[in-house]
VODOZA-914881 format. One record per residue: x, y, z of N, C-alpha, C, CB in turn. Coordinates in Angstrom, 3 decimals. Glycine has a CB too. Example, Ala and Ser with C-alpha at 12.3 -4.5 7.8 and 13.67 -1.06 7.14 Angstrom:
BEGIN
{n_x = 13.190	n_y = -5.690	n_z = 7.800	ca_x = 12.300	ca_y = -4.500	ca_z = 7.800	c_x = 13.200	c_y = -3.300	c_z = 7.800	cb_x = 11.308	cb_y = -4.473	cb_z = 9.046}
{n_x = 12.850	n_y = -2.250	n_z = 7.080	ca_x = 13.670	ca_y = -1.060	ca_z = 7.140	c_x = 12.900	c_y = 0.030	c_z = 7.870	cb_x = 14.084	cb_y = -0.598	cb_z = 5.725}
//
This chain:
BEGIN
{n_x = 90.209	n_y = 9.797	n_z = -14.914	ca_x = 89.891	ca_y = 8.419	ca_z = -14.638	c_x = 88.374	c_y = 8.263	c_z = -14.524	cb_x = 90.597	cb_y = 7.943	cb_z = -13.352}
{n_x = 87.823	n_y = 7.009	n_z = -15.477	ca_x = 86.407	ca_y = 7.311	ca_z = -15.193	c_x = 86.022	c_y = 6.412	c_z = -14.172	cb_x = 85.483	cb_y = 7.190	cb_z = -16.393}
{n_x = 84.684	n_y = 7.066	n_z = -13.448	ca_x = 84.311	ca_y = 6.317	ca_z = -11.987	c_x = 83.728	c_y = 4.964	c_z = -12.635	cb_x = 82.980	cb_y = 7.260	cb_z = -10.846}
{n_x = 83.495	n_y = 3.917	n_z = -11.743	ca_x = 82.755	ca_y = 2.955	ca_z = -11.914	c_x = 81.279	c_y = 2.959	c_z = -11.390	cb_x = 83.426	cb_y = 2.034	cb_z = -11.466}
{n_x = 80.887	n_y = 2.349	n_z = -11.438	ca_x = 79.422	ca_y = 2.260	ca_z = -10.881	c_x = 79.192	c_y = 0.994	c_z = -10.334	cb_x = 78.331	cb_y = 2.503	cb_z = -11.929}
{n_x = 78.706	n_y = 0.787	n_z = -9.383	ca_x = 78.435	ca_y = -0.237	ca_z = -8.614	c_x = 76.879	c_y = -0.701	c_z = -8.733	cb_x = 78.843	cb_y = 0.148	cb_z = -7.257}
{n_x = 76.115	n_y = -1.597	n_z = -9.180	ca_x = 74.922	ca_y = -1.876	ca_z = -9.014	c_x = 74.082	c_y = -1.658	c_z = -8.007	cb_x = 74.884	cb_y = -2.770	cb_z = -9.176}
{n_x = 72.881	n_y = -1.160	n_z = -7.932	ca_x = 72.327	ca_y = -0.277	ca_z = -6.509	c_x = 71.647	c_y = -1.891	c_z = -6.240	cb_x = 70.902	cb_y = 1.573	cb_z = -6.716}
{n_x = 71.385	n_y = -2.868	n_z = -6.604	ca_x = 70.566	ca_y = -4.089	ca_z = -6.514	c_x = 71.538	c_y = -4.577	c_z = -5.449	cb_x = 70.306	cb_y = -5.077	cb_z = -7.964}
{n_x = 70.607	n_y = -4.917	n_z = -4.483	ca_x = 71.873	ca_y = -6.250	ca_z = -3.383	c_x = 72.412	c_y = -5.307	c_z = -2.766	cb_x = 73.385	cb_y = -7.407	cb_z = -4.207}
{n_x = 73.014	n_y = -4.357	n_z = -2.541	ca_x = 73.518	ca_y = -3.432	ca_z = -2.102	c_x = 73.832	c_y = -3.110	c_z = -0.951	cb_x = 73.096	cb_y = -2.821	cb_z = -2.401}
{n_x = 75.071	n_y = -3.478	n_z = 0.019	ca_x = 74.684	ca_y = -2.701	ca_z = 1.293	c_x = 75.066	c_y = -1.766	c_z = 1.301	cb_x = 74.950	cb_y = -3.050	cb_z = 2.396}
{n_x = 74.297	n_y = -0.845	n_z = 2.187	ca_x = 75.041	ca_y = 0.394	ca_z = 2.599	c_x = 75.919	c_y = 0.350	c_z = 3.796	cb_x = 74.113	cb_y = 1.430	cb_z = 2.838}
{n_x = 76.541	n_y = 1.553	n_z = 4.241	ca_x = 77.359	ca_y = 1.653	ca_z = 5.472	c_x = 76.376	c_y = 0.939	c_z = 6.866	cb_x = 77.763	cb_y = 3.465	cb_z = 5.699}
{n_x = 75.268	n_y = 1.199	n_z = 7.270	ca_x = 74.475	ca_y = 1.352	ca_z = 8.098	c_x = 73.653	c_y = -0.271	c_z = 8.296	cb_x = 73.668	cb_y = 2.621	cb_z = 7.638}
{n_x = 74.309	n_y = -1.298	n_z = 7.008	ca_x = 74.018	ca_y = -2.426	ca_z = 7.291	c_x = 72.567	c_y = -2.974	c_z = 6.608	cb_x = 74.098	cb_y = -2.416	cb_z = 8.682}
{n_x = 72.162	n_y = -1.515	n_z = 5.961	ca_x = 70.914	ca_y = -2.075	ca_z = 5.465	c_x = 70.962	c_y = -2.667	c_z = 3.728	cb_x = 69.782	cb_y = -0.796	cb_z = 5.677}
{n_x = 70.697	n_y = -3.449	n_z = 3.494	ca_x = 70.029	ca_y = -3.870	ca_z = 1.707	c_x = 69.763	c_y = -3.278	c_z = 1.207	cb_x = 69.055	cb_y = -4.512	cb_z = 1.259}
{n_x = 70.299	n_y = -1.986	n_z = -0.110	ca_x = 69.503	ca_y = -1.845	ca_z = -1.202	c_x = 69.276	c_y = -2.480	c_z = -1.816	cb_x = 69.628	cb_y = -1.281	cb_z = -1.804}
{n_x = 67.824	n_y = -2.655	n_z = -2.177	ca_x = 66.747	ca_y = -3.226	ca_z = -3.420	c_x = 65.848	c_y = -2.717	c_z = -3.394	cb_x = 66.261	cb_y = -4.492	cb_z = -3.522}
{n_x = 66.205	n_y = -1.654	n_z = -4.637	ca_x = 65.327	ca_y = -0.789	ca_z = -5.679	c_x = 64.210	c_y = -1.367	c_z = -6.145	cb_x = 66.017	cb_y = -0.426	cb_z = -6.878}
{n_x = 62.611	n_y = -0.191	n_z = -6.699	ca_x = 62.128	ca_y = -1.069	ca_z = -7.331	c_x = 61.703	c_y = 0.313	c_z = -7.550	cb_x = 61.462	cb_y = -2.410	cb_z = -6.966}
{n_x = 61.746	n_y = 0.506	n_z = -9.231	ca_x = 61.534	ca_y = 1.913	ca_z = -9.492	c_x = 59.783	c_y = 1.372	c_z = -10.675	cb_x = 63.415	cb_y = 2.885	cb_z = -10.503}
{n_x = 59.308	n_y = 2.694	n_z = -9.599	ca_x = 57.779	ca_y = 2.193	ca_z = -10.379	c_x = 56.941	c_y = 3.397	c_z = -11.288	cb_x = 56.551	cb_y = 1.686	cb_z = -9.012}
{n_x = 56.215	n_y = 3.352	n_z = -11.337	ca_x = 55.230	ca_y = 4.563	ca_z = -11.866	c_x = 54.119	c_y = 4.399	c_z = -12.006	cb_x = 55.420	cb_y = 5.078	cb_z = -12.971}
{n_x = 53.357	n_y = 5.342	n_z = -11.792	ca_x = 51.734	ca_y = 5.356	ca_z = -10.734	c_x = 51.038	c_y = 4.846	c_z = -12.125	cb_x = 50.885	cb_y = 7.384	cb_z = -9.868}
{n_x = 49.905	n_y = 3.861	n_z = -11.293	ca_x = 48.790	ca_y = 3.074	ca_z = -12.369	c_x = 47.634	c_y = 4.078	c_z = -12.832	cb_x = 47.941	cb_y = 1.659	cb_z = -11.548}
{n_x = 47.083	n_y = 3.421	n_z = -13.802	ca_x = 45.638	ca_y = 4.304	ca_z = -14.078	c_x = 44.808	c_y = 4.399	c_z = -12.777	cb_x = 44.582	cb_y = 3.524	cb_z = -15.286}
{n_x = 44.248	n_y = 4.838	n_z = -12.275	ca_x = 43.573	ca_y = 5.119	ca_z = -11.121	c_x = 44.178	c_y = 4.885	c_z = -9.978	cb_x = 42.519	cb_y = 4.549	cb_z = -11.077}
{n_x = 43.012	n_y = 4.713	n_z = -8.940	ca_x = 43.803	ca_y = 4.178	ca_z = -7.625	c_x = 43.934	c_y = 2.223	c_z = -7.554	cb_x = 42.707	cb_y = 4.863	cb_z = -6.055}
{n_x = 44.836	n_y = 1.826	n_z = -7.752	ca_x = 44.121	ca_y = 0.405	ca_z = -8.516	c_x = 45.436	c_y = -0.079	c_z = -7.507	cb_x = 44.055	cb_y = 0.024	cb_z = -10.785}
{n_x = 45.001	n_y = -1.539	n_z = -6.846	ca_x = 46.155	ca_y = -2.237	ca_z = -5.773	c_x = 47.040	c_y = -3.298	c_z = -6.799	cb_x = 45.251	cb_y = -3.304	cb_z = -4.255}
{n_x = 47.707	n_y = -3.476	n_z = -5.972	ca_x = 48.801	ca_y = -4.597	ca_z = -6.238	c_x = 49.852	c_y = -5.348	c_z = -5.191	cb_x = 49.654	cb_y = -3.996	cb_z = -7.162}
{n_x = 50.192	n_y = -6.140	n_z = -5.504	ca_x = 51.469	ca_y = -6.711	ca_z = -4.470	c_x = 52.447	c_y = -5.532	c_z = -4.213	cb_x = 52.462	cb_y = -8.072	cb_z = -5.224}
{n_x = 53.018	n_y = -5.090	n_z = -5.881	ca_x = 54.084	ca_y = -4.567	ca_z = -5.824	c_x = 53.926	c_y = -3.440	c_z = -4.765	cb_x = 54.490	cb_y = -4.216	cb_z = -7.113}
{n_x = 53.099	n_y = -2.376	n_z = -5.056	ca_x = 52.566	ca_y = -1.366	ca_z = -3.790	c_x = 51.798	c_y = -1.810	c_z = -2.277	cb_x = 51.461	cb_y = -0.454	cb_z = -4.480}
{n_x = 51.387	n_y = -2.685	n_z = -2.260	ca_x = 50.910	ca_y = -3.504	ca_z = -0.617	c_x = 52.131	c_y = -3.492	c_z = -0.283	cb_x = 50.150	cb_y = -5.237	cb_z = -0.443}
{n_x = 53.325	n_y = -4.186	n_z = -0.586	ca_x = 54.476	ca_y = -4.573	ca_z = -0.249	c_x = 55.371	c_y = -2.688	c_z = 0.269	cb_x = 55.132	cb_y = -5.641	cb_z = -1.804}
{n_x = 55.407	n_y = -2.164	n_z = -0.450	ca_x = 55.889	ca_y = -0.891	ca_z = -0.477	c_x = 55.006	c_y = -0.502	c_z = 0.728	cb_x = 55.741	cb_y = -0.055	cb_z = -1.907}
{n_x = 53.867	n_y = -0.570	n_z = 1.120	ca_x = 52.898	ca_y = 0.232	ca_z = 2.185	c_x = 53.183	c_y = -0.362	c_z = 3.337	cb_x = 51.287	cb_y = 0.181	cb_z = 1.965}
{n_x = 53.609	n_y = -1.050	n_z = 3.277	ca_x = 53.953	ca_y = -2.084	ca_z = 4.399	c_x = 55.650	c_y = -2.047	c_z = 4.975	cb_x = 53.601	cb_y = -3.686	cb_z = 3.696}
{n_x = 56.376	n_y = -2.358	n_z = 4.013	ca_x = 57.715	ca_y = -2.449	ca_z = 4.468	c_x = 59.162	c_y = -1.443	c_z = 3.405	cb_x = 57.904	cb_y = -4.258	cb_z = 4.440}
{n_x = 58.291	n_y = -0.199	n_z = 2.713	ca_x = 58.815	ca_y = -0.129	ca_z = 1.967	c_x = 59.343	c_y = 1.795	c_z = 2.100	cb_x = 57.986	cb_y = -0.860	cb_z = 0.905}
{n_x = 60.023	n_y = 1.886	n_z = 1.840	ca_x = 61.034	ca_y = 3.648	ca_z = 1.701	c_x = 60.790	c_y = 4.199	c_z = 0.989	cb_x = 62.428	cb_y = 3.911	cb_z = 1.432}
{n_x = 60.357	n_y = 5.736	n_z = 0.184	ca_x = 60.375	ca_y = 5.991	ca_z = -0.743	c_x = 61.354	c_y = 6.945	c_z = -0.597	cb_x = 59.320	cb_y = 6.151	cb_z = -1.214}
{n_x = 62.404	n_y = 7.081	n_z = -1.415	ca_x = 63.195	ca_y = 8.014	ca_z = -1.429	c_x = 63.350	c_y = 9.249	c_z = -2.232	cb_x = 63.986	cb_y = 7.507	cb_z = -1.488}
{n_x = 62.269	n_y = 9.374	n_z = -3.428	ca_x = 61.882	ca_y = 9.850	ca_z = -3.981	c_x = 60.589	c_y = 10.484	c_z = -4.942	cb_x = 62.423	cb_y = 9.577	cb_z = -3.991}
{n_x = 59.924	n_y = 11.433	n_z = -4.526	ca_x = 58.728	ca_y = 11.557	ca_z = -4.867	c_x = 58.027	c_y = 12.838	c_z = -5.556	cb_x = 58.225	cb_y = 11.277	cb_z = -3.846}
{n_x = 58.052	n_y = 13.625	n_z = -6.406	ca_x = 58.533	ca_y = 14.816	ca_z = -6.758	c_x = 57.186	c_y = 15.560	c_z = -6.214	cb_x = 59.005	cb_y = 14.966	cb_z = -8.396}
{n_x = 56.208	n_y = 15.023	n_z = -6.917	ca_x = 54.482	ca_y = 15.273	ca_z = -6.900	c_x = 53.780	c_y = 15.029	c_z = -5.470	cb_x = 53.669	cb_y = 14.116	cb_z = -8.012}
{n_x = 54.319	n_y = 14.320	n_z = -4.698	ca_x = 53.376	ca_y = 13.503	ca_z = -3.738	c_x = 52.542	c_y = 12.269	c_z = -4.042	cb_x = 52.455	cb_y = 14.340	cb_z = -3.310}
{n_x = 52.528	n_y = 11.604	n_z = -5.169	ca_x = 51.358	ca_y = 10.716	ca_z = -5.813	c_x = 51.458	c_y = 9.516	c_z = -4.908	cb_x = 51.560	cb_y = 10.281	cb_z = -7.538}
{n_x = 52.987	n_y = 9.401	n_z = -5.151	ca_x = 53.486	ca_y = 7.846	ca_z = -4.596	c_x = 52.950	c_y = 7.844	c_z = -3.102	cb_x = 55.412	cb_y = 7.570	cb_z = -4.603}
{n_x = 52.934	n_y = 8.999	n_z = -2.212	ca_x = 52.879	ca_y = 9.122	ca_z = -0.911	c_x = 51.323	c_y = 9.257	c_z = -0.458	cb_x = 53.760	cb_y = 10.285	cb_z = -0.524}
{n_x = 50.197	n_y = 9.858	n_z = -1.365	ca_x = 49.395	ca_y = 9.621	ca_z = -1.201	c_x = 48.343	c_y = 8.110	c_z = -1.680	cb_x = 49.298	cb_y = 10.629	cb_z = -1.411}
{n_x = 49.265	n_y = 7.517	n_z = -2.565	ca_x = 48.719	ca_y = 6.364	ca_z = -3.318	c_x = 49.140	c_y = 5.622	c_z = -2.166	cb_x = 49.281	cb_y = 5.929	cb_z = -4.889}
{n_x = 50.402	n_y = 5.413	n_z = -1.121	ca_x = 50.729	ca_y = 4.373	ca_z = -0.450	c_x = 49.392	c_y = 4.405	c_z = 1.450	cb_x = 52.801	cb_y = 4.651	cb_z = -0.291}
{n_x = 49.282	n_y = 5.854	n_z = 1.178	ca_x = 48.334	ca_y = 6.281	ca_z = 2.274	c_x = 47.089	c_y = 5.324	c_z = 2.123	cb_x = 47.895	cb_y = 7.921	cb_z = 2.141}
{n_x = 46.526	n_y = 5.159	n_z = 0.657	ca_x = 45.060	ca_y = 4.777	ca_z = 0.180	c_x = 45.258	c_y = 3.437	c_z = 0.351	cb_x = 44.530	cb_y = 5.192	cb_z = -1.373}
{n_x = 46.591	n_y = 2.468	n_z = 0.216	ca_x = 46.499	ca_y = 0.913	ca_z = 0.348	c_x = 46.862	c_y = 0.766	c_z = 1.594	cb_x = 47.369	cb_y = 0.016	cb_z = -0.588}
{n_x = 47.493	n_y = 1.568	n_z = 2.753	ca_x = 47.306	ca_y = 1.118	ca_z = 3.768	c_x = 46.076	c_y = 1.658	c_z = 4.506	cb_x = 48.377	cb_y = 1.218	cb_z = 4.327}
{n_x = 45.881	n_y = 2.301	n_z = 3.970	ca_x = 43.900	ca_y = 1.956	ca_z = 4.243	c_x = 43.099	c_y = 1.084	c_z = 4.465	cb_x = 43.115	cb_y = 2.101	cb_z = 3.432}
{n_x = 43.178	n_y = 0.521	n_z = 2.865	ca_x = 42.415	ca_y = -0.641	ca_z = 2.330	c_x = 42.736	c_y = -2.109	c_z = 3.262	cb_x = 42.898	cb_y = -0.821	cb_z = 0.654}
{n_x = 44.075	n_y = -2.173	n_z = 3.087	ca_x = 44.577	ca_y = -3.058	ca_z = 3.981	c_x = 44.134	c_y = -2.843	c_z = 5.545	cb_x = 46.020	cb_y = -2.990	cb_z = 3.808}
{n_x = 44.247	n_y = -2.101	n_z = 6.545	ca_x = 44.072	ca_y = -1.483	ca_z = 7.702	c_x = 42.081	c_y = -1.979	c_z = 7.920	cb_x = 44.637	cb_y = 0.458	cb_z = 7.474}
{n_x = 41.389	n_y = -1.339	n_z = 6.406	ca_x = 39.685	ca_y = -1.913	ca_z = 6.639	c_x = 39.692	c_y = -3.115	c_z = 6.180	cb_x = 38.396	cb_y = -1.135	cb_z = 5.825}
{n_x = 40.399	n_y = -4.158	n_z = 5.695	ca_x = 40.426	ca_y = -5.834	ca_z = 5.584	c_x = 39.597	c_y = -6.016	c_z = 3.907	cb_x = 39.263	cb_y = -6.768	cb_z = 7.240}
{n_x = 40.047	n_y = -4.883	n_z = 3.052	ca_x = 40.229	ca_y = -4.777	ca_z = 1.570	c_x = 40.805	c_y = -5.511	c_z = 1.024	cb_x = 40.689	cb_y = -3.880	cb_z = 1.136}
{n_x = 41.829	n_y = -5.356	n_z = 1.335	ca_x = 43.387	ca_y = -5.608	ca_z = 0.553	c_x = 43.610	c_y = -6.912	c_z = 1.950	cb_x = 44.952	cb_y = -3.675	cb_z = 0.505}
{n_x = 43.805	n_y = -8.162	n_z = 1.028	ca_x = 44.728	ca_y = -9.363	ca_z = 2.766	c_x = 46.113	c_y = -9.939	c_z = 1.690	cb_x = 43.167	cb_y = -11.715	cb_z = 3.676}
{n_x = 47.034	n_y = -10.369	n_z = 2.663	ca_x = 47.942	ca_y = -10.878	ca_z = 2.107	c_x = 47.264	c_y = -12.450	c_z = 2.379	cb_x = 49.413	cb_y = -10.392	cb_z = 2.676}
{n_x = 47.789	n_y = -13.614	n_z = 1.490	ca_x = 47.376	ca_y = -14.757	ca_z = 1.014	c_x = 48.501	c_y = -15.635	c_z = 1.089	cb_x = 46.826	cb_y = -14.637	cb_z = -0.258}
{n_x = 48.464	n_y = -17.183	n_z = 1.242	ca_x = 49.586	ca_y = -17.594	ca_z = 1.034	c_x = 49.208	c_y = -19.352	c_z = 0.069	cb_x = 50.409	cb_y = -17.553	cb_z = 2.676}
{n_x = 49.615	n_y = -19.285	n_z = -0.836	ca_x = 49.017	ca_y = -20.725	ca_z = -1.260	c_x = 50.775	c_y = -21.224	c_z = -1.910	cb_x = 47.305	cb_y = -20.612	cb_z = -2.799}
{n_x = 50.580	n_y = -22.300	n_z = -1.204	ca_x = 51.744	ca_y = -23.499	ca_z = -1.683	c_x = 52.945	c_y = -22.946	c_z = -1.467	cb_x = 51.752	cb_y = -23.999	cb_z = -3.287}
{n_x = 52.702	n_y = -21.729	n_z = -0.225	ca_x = 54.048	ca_y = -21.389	ca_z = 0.373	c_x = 54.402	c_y = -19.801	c_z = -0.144	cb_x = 55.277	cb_y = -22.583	cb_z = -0.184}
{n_x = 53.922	n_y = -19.996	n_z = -1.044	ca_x = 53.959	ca_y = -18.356	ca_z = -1.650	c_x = 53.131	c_y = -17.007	c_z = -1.650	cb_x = 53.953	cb_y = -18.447	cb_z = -2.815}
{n_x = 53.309	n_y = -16.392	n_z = -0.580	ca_x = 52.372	ca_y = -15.294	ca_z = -0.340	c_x = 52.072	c_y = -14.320	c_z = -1.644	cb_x = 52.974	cb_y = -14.443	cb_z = 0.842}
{n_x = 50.502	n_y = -13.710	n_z = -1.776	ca_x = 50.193	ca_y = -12.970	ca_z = -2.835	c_x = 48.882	c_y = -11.964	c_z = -1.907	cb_x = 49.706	cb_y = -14.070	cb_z = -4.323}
{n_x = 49.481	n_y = -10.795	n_z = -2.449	ca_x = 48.003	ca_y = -9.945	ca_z = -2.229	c_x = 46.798	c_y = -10.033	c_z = -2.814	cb_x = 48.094	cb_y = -8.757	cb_z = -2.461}
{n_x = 45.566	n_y = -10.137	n_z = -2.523	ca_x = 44.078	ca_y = -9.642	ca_z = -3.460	c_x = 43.082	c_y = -8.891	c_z = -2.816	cb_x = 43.177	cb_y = -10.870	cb_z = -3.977}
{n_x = 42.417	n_y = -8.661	n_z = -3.614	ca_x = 41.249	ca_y = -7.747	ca_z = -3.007	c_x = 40.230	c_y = -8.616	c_z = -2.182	cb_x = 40.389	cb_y = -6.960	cb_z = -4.243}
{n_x = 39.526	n_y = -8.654	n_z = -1.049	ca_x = 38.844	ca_y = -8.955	ca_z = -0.147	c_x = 37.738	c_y = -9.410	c_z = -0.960	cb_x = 38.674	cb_y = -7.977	cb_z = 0.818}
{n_x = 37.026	n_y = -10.859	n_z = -0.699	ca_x = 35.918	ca_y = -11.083	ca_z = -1.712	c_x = 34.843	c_y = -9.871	c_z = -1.011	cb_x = 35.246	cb_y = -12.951	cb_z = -1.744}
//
């Protein structure tokens, strides 16, 4: 009998929490974004083979932490940028 698969998106687990995945791969340099601010901030990695992801998330909560990196909010919709 073949198994099914269940979509990991939306997802709860036993423990009550939301899976939502967001499978990425490291930029040319050390270079910011929402998608990773967001991850440095409120985000799990469950997988990391190299360390990259874990030291790349170290460097934006840095940036963020010295007032680099601010979260923004215009017309209701929050966005990260770099600090003028």
């Amino acid at each position: 009998m073949a198994e099914t698969r269940k979509p990991l998106r939306n997802r709860q687990l036993r423990t009550g929490t939301v899976l939502d995945p967001h499978f990425v791969h490291p930029a040319e340099g050390m270079t910011f974004s929402g998608l990773w601010a967001e991850v440095a901030i409120d985000g799990q990695v469950l997988f990391d083979r190299c360390g990259w992801v874990h030291k790349h998330l170290i460097h934006v909560r840095r940036a963020i932490a010295a007032g680099r990196l601010v979260r923004r909010v215009v017309h209701g919709q929050p966005y990260w940028a770099e600090a003028a």
